[in-house]
C-alpha positions in Angstrom: 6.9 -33.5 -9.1 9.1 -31.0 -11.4 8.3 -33.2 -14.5 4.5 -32.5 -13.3 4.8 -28.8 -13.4 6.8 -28.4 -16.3 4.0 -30.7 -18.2 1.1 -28.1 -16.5 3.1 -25.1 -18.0 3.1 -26.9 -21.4 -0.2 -27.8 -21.3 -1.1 -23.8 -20.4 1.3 -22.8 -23.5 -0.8 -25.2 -25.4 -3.8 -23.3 -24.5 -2.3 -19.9 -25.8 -0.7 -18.6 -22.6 2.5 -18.1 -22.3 4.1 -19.2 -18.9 7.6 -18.6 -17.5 8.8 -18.9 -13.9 9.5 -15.7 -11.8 11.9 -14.8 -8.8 10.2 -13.4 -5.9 11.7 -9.8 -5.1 10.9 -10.8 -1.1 13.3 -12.8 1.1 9.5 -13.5 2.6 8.6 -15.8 -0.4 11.7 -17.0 -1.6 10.7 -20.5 -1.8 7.6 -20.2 -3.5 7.1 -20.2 -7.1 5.9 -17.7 -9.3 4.4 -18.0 -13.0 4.4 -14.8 -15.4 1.7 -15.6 -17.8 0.9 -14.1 -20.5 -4.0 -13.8 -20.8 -6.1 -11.7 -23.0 -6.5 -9.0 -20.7 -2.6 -8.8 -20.5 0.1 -10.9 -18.6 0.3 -11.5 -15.0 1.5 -13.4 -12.1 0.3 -16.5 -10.8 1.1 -18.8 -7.7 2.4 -22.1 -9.8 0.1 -24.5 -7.6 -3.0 -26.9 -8.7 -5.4 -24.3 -8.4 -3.8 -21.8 -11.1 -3.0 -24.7 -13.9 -7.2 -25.4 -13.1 -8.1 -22.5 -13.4 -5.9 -21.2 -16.3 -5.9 -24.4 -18.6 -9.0 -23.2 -20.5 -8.1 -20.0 -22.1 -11.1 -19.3 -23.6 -13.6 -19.9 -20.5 -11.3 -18.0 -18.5 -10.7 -14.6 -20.8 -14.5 -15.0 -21.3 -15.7 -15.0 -17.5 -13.0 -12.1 -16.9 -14.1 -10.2 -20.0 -18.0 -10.8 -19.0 -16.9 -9.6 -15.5 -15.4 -6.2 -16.5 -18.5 -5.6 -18.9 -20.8 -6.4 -16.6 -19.5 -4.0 -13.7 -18.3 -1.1 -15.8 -22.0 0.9 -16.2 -21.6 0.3 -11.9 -18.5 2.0 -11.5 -18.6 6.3 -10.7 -15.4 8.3 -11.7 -13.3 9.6 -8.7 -15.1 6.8 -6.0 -13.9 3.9 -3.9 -14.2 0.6 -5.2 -14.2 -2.2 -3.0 -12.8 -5.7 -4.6 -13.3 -8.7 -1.6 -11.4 -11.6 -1.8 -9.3 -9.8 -4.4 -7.0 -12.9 -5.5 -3.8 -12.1 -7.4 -5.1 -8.7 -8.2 -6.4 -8.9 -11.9 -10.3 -7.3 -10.9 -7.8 -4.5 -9.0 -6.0 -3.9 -11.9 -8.8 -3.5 -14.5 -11.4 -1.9 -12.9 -8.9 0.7 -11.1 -9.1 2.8 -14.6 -12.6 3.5 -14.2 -12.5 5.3 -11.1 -9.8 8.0 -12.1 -8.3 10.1 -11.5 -8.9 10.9 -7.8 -10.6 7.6 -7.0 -9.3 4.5 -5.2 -9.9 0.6 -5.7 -10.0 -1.0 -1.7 -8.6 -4.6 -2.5 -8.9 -7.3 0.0 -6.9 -10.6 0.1 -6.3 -12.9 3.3 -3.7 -15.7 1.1 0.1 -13.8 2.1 1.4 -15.0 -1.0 -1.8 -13.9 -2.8 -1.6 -10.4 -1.8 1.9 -10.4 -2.5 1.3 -11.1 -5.6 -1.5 -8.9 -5.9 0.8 -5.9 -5.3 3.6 -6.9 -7.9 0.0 -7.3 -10.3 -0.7 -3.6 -9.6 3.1 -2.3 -9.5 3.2 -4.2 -12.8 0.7 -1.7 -14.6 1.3 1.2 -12.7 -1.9 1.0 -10.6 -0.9 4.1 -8.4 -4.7 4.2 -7.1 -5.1 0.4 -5.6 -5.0 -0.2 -2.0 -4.4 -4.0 -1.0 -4.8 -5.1 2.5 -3.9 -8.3 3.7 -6.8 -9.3 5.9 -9.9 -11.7 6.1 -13.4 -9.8 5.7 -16.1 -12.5 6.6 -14.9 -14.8 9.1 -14.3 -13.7 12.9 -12.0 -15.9 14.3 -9.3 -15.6 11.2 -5.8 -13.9 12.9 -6.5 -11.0 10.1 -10.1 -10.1 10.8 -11.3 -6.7 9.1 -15.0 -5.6 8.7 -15.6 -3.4 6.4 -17.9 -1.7 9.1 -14.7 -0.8 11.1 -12.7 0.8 8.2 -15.4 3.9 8.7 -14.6 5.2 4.7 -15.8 8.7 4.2 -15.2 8.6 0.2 -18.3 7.7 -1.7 -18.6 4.0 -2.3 -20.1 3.0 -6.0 -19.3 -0.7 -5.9 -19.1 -3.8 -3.9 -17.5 -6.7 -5.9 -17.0 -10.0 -3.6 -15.2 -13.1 -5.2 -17.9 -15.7 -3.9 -16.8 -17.8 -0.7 -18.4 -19.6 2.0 -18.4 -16.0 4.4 -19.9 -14.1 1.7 -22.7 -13.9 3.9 -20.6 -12.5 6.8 -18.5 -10.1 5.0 -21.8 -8.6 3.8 -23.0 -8.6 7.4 -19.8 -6.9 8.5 -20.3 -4.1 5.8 -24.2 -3.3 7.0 -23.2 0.2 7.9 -21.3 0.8 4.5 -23.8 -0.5 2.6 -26.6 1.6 4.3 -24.6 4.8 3.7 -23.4 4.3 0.6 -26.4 2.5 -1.0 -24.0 1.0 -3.8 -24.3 -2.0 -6.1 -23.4 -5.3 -4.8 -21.8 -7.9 -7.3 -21.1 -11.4 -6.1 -18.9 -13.1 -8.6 -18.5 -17.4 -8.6 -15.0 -18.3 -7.8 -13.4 -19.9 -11.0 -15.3 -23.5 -11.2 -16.7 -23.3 -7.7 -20.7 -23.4 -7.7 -22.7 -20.8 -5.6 -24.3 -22.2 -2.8 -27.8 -21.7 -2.9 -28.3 -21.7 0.8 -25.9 -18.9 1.2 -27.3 -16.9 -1.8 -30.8 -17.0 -0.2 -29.6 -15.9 3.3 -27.5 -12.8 1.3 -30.4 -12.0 -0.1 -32.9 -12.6 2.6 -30.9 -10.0 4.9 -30.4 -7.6 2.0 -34.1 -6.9 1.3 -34.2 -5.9 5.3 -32.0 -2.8 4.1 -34.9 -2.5 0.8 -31.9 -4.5 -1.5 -32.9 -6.7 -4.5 -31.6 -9.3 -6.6 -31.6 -7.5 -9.9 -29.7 -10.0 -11.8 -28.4 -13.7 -11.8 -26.4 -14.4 -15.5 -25.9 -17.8 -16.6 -21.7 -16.7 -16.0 -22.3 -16.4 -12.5 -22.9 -12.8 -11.4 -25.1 -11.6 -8.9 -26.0 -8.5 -8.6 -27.6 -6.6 -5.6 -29.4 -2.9 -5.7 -31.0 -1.0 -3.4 -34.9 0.0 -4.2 -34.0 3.7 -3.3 -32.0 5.8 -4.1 -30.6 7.0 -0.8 -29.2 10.3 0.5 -25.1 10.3 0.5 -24.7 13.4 2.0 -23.1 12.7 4.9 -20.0 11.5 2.4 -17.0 13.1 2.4 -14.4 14.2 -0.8 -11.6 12.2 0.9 -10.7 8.6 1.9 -9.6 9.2 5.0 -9.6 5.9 6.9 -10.5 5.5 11.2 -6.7 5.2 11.2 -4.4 2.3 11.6 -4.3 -1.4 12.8 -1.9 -2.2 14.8 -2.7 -5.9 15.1 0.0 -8.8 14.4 3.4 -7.9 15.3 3.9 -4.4 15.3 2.0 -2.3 18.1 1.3 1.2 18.4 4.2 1.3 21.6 6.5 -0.2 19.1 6.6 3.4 17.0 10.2 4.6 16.9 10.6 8.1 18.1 14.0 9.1 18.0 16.4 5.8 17.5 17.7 2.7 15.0 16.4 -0.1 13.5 17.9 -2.5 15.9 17.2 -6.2 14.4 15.1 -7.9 11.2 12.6 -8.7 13.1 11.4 -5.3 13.5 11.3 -5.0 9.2 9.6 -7.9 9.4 7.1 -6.4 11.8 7.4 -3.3 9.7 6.7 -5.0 6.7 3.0 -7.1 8.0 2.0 -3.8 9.2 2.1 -2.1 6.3 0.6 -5.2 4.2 -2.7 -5.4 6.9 -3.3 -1.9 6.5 -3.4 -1.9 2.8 0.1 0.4 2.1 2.7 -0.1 -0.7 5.6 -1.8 0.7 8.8 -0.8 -0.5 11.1 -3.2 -3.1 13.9 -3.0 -0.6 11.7 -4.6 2.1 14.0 -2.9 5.2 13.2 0.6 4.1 9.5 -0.5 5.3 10.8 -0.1 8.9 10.7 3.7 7.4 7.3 3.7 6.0 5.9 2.2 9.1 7.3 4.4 11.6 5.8 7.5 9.9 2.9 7.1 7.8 1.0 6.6 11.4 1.8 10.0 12.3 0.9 12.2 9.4 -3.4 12.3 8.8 -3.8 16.0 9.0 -1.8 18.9 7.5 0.2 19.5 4.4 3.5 17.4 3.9 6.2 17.8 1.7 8.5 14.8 1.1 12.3 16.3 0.3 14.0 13.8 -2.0 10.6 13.0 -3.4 11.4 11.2 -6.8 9.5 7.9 -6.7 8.6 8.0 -3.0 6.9 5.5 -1.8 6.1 7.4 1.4 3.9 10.4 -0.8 2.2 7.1 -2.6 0.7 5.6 0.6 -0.1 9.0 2.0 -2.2 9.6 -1.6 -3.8 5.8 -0.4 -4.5 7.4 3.2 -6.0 10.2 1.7 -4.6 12.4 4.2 -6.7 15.8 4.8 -4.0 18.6 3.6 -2.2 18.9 0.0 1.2 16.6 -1.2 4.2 18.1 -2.2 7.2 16.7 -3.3 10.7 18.5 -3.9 13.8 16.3 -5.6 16.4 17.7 -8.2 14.5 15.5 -10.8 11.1 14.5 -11.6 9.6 11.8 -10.6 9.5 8.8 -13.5 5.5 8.5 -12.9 3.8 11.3 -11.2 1.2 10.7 -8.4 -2.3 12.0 -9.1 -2.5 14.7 -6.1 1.1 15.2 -5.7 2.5 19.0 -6.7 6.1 18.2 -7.7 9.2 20.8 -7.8 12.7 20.1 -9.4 15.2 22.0 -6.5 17.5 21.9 -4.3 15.9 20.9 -1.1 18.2 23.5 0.7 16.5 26.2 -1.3 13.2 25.4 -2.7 11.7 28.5 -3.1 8.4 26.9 -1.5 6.1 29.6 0.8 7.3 29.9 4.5 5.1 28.7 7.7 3.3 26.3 4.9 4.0 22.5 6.0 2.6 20.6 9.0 4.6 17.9 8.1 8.1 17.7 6.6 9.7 13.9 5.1 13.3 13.1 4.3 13.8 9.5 4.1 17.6 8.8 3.6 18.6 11.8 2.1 20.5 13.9 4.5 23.5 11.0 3.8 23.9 12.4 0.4 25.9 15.3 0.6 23.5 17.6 2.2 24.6 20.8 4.4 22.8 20.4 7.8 23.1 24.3 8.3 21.3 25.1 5.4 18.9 21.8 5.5 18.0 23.4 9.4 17.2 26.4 8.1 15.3 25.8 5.4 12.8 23.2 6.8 12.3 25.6 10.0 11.5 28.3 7.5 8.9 26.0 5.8 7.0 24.3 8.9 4.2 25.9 10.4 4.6 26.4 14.2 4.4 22.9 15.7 4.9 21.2 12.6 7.2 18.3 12.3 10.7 17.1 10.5 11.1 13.4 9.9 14.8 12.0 9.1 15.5 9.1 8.3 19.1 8.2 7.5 22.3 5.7 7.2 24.4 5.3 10.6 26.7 3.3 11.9 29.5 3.7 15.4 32.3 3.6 14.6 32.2 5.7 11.3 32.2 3.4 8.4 33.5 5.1 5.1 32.3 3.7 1.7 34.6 6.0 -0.6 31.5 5.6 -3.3 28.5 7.5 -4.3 24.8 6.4 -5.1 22.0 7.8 -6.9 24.9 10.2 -8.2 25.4 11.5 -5.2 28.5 11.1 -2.6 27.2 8.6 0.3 28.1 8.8 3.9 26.2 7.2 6.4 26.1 9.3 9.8 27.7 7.9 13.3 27.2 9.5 16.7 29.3 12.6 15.9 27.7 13.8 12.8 24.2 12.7 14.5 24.3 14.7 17.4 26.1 17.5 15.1 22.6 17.4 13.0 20.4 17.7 16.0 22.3 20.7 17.7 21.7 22.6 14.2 18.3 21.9 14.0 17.9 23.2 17.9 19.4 26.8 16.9 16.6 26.5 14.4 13.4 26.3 16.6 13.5 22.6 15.8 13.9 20.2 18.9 13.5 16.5 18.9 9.8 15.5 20.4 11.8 12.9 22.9 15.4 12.1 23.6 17.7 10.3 21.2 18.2 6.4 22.3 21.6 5.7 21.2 21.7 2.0 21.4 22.1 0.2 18.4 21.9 -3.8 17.8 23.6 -5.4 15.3 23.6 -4.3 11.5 20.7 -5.2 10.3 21.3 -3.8 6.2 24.4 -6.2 5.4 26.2 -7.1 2.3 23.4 -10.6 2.3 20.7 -7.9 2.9 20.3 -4.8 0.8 23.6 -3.3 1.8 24.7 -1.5 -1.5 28.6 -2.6 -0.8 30.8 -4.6 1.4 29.7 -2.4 4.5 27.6 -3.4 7.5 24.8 -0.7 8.9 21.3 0.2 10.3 18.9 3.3 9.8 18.3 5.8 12.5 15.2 8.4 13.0 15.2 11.9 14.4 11.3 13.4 14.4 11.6 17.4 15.5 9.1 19.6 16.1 9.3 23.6 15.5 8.8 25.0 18.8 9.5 28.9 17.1 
């Protein structure tokens, strides 16, 4: 079987590609295999199973039906709107049509294969795609576990494509996205899957129901492109500037009860939960996959309001909340700049115990593992009380561990010392001489550590995170 795959890769090299094999960052996929390969449209990676070496092992018809793809949908796409890519693969479309829709525009990417989707994120990560949203879901057929119509993910933004990788629910998902399509009146493009021939039944029946919403087939190329437009032009009025989503799923694993308050990560399971959450509702996981217990137990909260994220430099918290298209402005606040900027995001290099930023301005306030870092709690009180509005809210996240644990080390340049009870409950009696009190009561209990030398722990010590969330009552 090895001697197979290694004559596969040579047969792709042989073709012009060049293939290596790739670790997986995620503990989640650290059995599969991964080939970096290098195409015309630049290199990316591949599951190494029968269906990539089929695909890939004719250079030339593949670059060609890619390149005929992109110059096909180009003339489609509107700067600054959503683009929705169905059945998305390993990301490529994502990654190449996401360029046309800048700068304040978003590519929606859809992908029900784990390992797929997976992929597709480390595609987009790879090129710095800070504008592609990839959920993990199924769009056409019902009774899949991961179920999305498009219908139900109500998007506000204007829509100026539809691109769906041909399968045998194209006719469903279409069905599923009636209501988008009626409101957005955008092009539909049906694409073949690699080799795979359209079925004529299917194509008849998509566009049978189409022309009930005054949709014709404009076009059918010899590469196996589709392409659906509406007769009229219709009114988009009712569209908003924004991509503001219904809200979350909280299907799977991880339900809306299971959102952490004031408490600590208390086993992997919960990251793991963390982590499929984040994937079905299309955010950017984090590379260290326990910090996605972060991420998940706050990016529900904050829709509405400005935010500032303090220690902002790279956060992958402001990234998803640019995705969410939350209705208020970004800010981000770190003693250096971030290495790539988020389109959206107003950065400041300061002290986040002195920012200089206007007072009463924040509805929300972020600061994910920072307050570890050599931080003054008096002076972190009294500046983020100064900044939130009335009613606005502080999120902490942070390093703990009872007993105290002492690393004698720093990271990130800074001196690192995870918090036990003490210097937890020391933090929240500040914060209350403020006018900012916890929104529930501290749970103290604790499992066992969960971020271990084997799992992300920088050093030989053993911990967990906790959360505080505080509200400024005056």
């Amino acid at each position: 079987m090895i001697n197979s795959v290694y004559s596969k890769i040579r047969d792709i090299q042989r073709y012009g590609f060049k293939a290596k094999s790739v670790v997986p960052f995620s503990p989640r996929f650290s059995r599969c295999d991964i080939l970096d390969i290098k195409t015309d449209h630049g290199s990316y990676y591949f599951a190494n199973d029968e269906h990539t070496h089929q695909v890939l092992s004719d250079l030339p018809k593949y670059s060609s039906r890619l390149s005929n793809f992109i110059e096909f949908v180009t003339p489609l796409i509107n700067q600054n709107s959503i683009l929705l890519d169905i059945n998305s693969d390993v990301g490529i479309r994502s990654v190449l049509m996401s360029k046309y829709v800048k700068p304040n525009g978003l590519v929606f990417a859809f992908e029900k294969n784990e390992f797929k989707h997976y992929l597709a994120q480390r595609n987009t990560d790879r090129y710095t795609c800070r504008n592609v949203r990839t959920f993990l879901c199924e769009t056409g057929d019902h009774a899949h576990a991961s179920f999305l119509g498009i219908d139900s993910l109500k998007i506000s933004q204007s829509i100026s494509l539809m691109c769906i990788s041909y399968d045998s629910y194209s006719f469903n998902i279409i069905k599923n996205a009636k209501k988008t399509i009626e409101r957005n009146s955008m092009p539909i493009v049906i694409q073949k899957n690699g080799d795979r021939e359209f079925s004529s039944d299917v194509i008849e029946e998509i566009e049978k129901y189409l022309s009930e919403i005054s949709y014709r087939m404009k076009e059918f190329t010899k590469e196996g492109i589709v392409l659906f437009e509406r007769k009229q032009e219709q009114s988009k009025n009712n569209l908003k500037s924004v991509s503001s989503l219904y809200g979350e799923r909280y299907t799977g694993h991880f339900k809306k009860e299971d959102l952490i308050t004031s408490g600590f990560l208390l086993t992997q399971t919960q990251v793991d939960n963390c982590t499929e959450f984040l994937a079905i509702n299309g955010y950017v996981p984090h590379q260290a996959e326990c910090k996605n217990w972060d991420l998940a137990n706050i990016l529900p909260r904050i829709s509405v309001g400005s935010c500032l994220d303090m220690g902002s430099s790279d956060s992958h918290l402001l990234r998803n909340l640019v995705l969410k298209g939350i209705e208020g402005e970004l800010h981000g606040v770190d003693l250096r700049k971030p290495n790539i900027p988020l389109s959206g995001v107003q950065y400041q290099v300061a002290d986040l115990m002195d920012t200089k930023l206007p007072s009463c301005y924040f509805n929300h306030i972020t600061c994910l593992s920072v307050i570890e870092h050599g931080v003054n709690y008096e002076k972190f009180a009294k500046e983020t009380a100064r900044l939130l509005a009335l009613n606005g809210r502080l999120y902490v996240t942070f390093d703990y561990w009872q007993p105290k644990i002492e690393p004698n080390m720093q990271l990130f340049g800074l001196p690192w010392t995870p918090l036990d009870r003490e210097m937890t409950e020391d933090l929240i009696q500040i914060c209350e001489t403020h006018g900012l009190t916890l929104i529930e009561p501290m749970v103290w209990s604790t499992g066992d550590a969960v971020i271990t030398p084997d799992n992300y722990s920088p050093n030989h010590m053993s911990y967990t995170f906790g959360l505080l969330i505080f509200e400024k009552v005056k």
